[in-house]
C-alpha positions in Angstrom: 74.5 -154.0 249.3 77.8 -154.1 247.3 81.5 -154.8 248.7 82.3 -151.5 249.2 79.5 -150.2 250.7 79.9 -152.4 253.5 83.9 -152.3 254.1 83.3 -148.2 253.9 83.4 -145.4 256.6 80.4 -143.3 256.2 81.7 -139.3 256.5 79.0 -137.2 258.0 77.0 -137.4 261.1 76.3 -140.3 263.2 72.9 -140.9 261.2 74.4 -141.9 258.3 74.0 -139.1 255.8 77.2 -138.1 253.9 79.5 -139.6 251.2 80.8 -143.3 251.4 84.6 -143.6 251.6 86.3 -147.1 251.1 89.1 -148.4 253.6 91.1 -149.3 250.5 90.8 -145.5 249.1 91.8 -143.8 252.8 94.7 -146.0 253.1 96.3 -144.7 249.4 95.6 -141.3 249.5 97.7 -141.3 253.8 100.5 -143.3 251.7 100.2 -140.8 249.0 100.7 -137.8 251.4 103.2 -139.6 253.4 105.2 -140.3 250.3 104.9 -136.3 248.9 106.2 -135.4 252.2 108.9 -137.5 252.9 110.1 -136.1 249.2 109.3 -133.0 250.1 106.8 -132.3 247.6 104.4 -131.5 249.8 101.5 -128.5 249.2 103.3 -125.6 247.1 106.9 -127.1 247.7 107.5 -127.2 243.7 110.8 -126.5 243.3 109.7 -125.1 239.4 109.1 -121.4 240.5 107.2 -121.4 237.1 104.4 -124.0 237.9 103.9 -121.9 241.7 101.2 -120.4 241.7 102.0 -116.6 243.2 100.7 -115.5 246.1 99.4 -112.1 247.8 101.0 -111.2 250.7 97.7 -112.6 252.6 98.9 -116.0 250.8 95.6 -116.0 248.3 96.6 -116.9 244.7 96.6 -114.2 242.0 97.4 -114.5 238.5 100.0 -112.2 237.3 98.5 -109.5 235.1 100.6 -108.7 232.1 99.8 -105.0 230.9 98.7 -104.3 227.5 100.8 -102.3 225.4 99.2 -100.8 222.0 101.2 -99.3 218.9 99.7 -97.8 215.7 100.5 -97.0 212.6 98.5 -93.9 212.0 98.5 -93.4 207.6 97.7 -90.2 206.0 97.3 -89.3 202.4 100.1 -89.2 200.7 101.4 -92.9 201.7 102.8 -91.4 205.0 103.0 -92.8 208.2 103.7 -91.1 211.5 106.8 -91.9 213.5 108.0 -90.6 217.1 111.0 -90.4 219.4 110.4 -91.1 222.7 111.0 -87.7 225.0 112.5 -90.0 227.9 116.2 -90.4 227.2 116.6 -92.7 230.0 114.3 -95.2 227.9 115.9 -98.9 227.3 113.7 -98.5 224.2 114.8 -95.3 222.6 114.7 -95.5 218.8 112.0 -94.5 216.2 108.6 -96.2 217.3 105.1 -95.5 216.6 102.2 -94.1 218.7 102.3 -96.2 222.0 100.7 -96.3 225.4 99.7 -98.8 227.9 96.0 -99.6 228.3 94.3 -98.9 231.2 92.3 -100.9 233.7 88.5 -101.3 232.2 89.6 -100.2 229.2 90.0 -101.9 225.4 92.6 -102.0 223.6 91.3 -100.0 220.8 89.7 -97.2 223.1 93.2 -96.8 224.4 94.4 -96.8 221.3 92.3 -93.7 221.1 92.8 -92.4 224.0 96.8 -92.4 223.5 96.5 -91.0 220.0 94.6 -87.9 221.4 96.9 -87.4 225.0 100.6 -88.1 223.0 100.4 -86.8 219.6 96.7 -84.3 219.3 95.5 -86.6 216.9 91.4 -87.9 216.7 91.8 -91.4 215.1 89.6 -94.0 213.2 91.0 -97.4 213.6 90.5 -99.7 210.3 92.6 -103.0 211.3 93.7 -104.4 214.8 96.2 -107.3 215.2 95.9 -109.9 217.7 97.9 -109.5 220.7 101.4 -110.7 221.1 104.0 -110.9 223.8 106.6 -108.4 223.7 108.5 -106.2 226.3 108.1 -102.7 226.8 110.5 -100.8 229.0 112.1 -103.7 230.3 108.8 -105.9 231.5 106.9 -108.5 229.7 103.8 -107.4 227.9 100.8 -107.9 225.7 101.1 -106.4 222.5 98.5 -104.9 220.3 98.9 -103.3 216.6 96.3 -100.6 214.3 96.2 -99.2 211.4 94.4 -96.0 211.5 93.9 -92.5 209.6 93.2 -89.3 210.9 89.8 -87.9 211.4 91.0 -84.5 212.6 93.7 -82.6 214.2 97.2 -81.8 213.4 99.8 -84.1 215.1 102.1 -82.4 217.9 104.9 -83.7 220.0 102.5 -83.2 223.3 104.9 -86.4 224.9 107.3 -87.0 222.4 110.4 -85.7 221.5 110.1 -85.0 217.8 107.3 -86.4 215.5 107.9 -87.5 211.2 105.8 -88.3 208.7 107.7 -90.7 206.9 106.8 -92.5 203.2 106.4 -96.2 204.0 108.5 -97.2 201.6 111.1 -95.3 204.0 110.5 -96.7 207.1 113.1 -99.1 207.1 116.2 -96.2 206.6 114.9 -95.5 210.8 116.3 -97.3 213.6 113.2 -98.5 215.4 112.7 -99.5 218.2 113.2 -103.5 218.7 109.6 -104.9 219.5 108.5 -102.3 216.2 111.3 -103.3 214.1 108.8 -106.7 212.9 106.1 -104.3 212.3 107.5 -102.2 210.1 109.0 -105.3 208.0 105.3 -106.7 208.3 104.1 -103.3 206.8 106.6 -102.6 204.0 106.1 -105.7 203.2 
């Protein structure tokens, strides 16, 4: 029987069944608590609000969800793109942007895309390229960000929630003031 075997404290019931715990281990880990609470580092006592985790209000840990927010640049022959002002004027984002919405819970990104296209400006769309997501804001709160390209497949694009709709020439979309999480976009495109 080895060294440790012997010196240990069997946890478990009385007939012996259970893991083996040396003395030597049991008597670091109470100096190790002792010491994290005489510092006051105790069990969620980081001062870093960043490395908390958040909490419910039932005190179970939940990650923060970060919504996705999804742009495209819907093309049509002609080397025309179409470009909307937001019908909100209270909007921190006003400016020229393109067709955006959030996506919805149980939903992908490119059947939002969709979705959005058809409720905001009457358009049926086939997406041909989707960027990977990046953070961004979108009126005022953190977000995931997701780009298309797409052309139209039918419809005629209305203002059905936006203030006024263009179709602009690409080589034009720089003479707009866009909106700032768009602004890289459109010097990604023209480019």
């Amino acid at each position: 029987m080895s060294n440790n075997r012997r010196k240990g404290k069997v946890k478990g019931s009385s007939k012996g069944r259970g893991k083996v715990k040396s003395e030597s281990t049991e008597k670091s880990k109470s100096k190790d608590k002792s010491k994290d609470k005489s510092k006051g580092k105790g069990k969620g006592a980081d001062k870093n609000p960043a490395k908390r985790p958040q909490t419910s209000h039932r005190g179970k840990s939940r990650a923060a969800k970060v919504p996705t927010v999804v742009s495209c640049l819907i093309e049509r022959p002609g080397d025309e793109i179409l470009i909307c002002s937001e019908s909100e004027p209270s909007r921190t984002d006003r400016g020229w942007q393109f067709v955006t919405g959030v996506v919805e819970d149980g939903e992908s990104a490119e059947a939002a895309m969709r979705r959005i296209a058809r409720q905001r400006v009457g358009l049926e769309i086939d997406i041909h390229t989707g960027q990977p997501p990046f953070a961004g804001e979108f009126a005022g709160s953190p977000c995931a960000y997701r780009y298309f390209l797409a052309s139209i497949t039918s419809g005629e694009a209305k203002p059905l929630d936006y203030r006024e709709l263009r179709w602009v020439k690409s080589a034009q979309l720089c003479e707009y003031d866009f909106a700032p999480v768009h602004r890289d976009i459109v010097q990604w495109y023209v480019s």
